[in-house]
LUMLUM-915748 format. One record per residue: x, y, z of N, C-alpha, C, O in turn. Coordinates in steps of 0.02 Angstrom, whole numbers, plus 50000, padded with zeros to 5 digits. Layout:
BEGIN
XYZXYZXYZXYZ ...
***
This chain:
BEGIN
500424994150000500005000050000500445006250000500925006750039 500265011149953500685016449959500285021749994499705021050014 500645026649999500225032450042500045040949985500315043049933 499715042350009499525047449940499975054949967500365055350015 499815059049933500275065249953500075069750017500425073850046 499415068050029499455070350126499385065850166499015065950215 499935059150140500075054250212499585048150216499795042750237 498815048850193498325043950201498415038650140498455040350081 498435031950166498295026550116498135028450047497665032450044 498415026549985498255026049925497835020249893497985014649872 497105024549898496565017749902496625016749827496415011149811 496895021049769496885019249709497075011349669496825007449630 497755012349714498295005749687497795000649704497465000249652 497454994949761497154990449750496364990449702496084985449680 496154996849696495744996149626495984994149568495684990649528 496534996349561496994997249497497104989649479497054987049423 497344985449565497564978049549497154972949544497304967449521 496434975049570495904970149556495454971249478494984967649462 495744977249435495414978049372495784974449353495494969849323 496634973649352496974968849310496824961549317496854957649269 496684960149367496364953349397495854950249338495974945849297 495204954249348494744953849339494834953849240494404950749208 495454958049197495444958749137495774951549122495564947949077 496264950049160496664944049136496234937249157496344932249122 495754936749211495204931849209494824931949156494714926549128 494474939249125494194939049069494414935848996494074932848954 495064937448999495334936548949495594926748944495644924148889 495654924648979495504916948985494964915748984494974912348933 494244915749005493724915748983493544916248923493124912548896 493874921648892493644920948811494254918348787494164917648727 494844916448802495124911148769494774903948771494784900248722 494474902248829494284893948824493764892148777493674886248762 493374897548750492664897348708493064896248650492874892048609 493604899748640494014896048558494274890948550494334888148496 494544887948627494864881748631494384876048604494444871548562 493804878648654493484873048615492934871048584492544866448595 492954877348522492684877748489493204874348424492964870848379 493864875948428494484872548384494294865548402494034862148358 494364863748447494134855348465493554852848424493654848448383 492974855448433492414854448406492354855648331491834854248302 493054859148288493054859148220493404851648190493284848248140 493914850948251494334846248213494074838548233494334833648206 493534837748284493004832248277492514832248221492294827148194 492334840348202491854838148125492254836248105492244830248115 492884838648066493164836448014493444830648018493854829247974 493334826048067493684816948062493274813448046493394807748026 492404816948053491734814348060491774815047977491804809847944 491774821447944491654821647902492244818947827492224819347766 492674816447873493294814847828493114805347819493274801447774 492794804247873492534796647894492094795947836492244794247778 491554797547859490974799947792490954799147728490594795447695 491504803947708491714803047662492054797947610491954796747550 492634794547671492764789447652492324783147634492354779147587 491934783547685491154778447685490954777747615490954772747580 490724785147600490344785447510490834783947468490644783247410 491464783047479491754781647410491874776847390491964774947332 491914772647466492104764247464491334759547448491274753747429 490784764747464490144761847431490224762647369490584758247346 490024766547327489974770747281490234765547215489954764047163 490984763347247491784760547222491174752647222491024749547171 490974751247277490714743547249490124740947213490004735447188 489714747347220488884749647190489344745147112489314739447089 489814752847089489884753447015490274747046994490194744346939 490594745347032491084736447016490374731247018490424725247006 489934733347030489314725547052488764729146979488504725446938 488724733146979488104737846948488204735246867487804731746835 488964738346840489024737746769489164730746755488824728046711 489664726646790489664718246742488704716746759488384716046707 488404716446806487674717046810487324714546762487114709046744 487294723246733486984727246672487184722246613486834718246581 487824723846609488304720246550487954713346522487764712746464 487894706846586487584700246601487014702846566487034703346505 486594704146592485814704946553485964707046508485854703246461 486274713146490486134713646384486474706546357486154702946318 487004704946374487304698446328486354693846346485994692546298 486154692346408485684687646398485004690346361484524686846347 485084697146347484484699346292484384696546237483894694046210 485054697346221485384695246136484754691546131484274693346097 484824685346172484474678846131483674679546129483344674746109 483384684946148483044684846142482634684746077482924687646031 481904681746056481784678945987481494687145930481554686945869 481294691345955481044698445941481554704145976481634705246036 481914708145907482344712245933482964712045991483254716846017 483064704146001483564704246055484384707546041484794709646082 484414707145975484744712445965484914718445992485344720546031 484414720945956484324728645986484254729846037484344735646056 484064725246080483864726546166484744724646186485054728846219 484944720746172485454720046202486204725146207486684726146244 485874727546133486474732246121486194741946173486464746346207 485664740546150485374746646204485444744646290485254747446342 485674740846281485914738946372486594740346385486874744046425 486924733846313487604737146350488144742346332488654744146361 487864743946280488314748546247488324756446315488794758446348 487624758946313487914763246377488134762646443488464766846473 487834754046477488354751046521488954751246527489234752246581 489374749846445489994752046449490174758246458490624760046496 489904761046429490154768446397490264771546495490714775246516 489694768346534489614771846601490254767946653490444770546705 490524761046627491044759746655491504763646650491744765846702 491784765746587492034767646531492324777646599492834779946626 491634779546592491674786646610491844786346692492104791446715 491724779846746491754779146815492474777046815492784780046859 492904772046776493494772446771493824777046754494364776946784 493754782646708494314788746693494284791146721494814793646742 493474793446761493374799746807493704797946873494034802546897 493674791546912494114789346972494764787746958495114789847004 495044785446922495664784546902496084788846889495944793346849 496634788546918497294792446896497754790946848498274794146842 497604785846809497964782946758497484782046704496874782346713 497744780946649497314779046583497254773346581496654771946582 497624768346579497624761446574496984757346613496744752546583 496814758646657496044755946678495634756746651495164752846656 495624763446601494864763846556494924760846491494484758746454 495764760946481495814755046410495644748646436495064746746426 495834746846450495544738446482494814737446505494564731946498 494534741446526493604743146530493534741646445493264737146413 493804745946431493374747246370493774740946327493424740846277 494124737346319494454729846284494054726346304493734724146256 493834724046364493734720946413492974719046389492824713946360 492384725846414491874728546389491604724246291491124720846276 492124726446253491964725146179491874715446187491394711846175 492564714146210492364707346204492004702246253491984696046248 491714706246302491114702946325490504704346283490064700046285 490424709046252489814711546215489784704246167489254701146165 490334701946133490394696246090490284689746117490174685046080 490304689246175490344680446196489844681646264489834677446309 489464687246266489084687746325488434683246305488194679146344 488164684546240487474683046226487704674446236487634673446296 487894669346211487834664146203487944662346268487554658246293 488564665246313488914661546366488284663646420488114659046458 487954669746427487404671446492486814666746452486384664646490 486784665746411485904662646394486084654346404485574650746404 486674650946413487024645046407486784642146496486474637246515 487144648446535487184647546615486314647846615486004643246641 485964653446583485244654446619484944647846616484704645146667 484944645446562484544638946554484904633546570484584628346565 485694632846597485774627446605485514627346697485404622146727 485464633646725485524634746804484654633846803484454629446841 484214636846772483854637046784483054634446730482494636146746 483184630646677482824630546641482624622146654483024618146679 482034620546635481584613646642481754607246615481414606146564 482184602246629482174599546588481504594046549481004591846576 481714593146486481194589846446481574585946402482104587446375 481204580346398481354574846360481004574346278480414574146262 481624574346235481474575546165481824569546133482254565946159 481474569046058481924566646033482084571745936481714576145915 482654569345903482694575845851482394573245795482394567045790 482134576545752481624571645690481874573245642481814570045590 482284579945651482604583245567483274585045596483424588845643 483524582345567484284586845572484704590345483484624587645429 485054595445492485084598645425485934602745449486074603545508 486374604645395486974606445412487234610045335487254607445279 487344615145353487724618645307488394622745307488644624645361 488744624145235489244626645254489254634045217489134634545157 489444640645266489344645045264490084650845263490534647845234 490214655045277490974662745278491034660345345491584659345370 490504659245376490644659245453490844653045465491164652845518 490794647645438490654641945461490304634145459490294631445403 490194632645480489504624645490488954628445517488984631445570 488484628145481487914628545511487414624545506487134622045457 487244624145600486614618245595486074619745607486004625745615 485494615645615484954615445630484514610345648484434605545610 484214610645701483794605245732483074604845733482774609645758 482734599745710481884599845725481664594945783481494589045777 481694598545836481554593545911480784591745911480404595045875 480544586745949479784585345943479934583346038480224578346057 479754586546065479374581846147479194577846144478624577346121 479534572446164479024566146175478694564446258478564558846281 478644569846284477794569346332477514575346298477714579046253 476894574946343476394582046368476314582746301476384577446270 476174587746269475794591346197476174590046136475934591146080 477034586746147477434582646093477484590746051477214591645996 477904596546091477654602046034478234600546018478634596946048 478314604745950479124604445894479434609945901479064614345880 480004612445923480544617345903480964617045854481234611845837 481084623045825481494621745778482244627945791482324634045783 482534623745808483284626745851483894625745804483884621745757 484444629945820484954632645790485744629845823485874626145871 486034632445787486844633745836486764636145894486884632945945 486494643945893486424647445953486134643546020486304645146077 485624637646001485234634346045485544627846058485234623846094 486174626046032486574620446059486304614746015486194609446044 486184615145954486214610645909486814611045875487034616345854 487174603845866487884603645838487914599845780487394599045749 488614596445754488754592245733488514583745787488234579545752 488574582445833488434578045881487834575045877487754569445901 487294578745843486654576445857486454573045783486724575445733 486114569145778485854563945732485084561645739484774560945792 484894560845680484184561645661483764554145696483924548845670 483364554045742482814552145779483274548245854483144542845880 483874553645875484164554445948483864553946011483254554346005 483964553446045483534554346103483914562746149484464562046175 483644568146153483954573146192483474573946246482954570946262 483874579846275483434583046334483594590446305484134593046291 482734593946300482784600446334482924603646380482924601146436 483094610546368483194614046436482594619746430482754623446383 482014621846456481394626746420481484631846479481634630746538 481314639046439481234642846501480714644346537480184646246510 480804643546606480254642746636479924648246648479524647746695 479954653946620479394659746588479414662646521479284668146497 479654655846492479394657446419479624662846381479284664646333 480104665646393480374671646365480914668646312480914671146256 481334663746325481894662546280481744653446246481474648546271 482014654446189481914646146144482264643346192482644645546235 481974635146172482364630546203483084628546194483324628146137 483334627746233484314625046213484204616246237483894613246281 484744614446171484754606546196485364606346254485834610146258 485224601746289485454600946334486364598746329486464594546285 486934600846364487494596346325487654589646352487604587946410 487794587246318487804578446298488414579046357488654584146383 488584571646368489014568946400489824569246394490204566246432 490014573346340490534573746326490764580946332491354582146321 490324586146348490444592046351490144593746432489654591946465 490734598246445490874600746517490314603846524490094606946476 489914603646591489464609646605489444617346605488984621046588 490104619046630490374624346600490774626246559491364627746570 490404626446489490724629046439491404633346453491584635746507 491764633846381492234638446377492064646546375492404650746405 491544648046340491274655346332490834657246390490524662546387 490774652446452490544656446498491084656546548491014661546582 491574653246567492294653946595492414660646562492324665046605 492584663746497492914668346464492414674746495492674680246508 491664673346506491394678446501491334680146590491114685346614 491504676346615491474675946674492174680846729492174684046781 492714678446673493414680846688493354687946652493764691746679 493144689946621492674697346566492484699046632492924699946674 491864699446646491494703446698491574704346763491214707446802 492334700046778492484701246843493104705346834493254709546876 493514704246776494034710246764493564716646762493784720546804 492984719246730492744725946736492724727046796492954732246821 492414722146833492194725346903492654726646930492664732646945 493284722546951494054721846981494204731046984494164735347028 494464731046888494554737246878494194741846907494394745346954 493374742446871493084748346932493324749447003493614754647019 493244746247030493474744447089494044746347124494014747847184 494544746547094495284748247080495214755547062495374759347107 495074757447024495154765346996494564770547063494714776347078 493944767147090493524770147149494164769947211494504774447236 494134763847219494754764847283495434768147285495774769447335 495604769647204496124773747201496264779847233496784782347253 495524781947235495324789547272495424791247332495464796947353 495504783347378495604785847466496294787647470496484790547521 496864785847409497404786747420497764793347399498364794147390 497394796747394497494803847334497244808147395497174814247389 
***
């Protein structure tokens, strides 16, 4: 305590020391509201960095499952008996094209969208026979036939055959089936086969394969190792992104 200039206590000085008190308490007070409010930014942003990561690693397996998918059904359009053509190519052609744009756009390299798109062309070619091969061999009826006509020609492309099946139960109806439907060289005129029919009627019958041929064909192995390289790749070029 000091004394003022006629001798009595200087009541000033402890006002003086309890305002500084009271500024430097203040002033921690409004430091702790930033502290942790900084805290509370850098918890959004782990939340939202989490998040993030979440959608891309979805997103990354949606588009690897979505396009070979797509792809599968147009090849199994093909066979269809009215316009399967055209349905099939209106399936997969922008299927690809959308692999095609999810690989360049995630990818940091080019080389993943060339191989989509290699990859892509020659499943378009061996999709129709090899998916309509699996549908009816996984899931189609069998029926007991025998062949009444058989016929074979030679063509730019090839042998081409043709089969006239008759049912021998139930209504004994007749098909008249192709290469595409698994009529070969192998089969001979009043045979005994088995159908394979679809059991909603949407696609011709395929003969069934004989005893000497593997259940799984070669063109559905090929098309199989096809649609899992697209996906792979997608897959690969989406997850590329957590590392960037």
């Amino acid at each position: 305590m000091t004394e003022s200039a006629d001798g009595g206590p200087d009541r000033a000085a402890p006002a003086k020391d309890t305002a500084d008190r009271d500024g430097a308490a203040g002033r921690d007070r409004a430091a702790d509201p930033d502290r942790a409010a900084d805290g509370d930014g850098a918890g959004d942003a782990g939340a939202t960095g989490r998040s993030g990561r979440a959608v891309l690693v979805v997103t990354s397996l949606l588009g690897a499952l979505v396009v070979p998918l797509l792809m599968a059904l147009g090849g199994l359009a093909s066979r269809l008996d009215t316009l399967g053509t055209l349905i099939s190519l209106a399936i997969m052609l922008p299927t690809l094209v959308v692999g095609l744009v999810l690989t360049a756009r995630w990818g940091s390299r080019a080389w993943p969208a060339i191989c989509v798109f290699v990859l892509g062309v020659v499943a378009m070619i061996f999709g129709g026979s090899s998916m309509y091969e699996l549908y009816m061999e996984r899931f189609g009826d069998p029926v007991p036939a025998q062949v009444v006509e058989f016929d074979s020609s030679s063509s730019r492309s090839g042998e081409q055959y043709s089969c006239t099946v008759r049912e021998t139960a139930g209504d004994r109806t007749t098909h008249e089936l192709g290469g595409v439907h698994n009529c070969g060289s192998r089969h001979r005129w009043a045979e005994d086969v088995v159908l394979r029919e679809d059991p909603l009627g949407v696609f011709k019958p395929r003969l069934e394969d004989g005893e000497a041929q593997p259940e799984a064909s070669t063109t559905v192995t090929i098309s199989a190792c096809l649609l899992g390289g697209i996906g792979a790749l997608i897959l690969y070029s989406g997850l590329g992104r957590l590392r960037r």
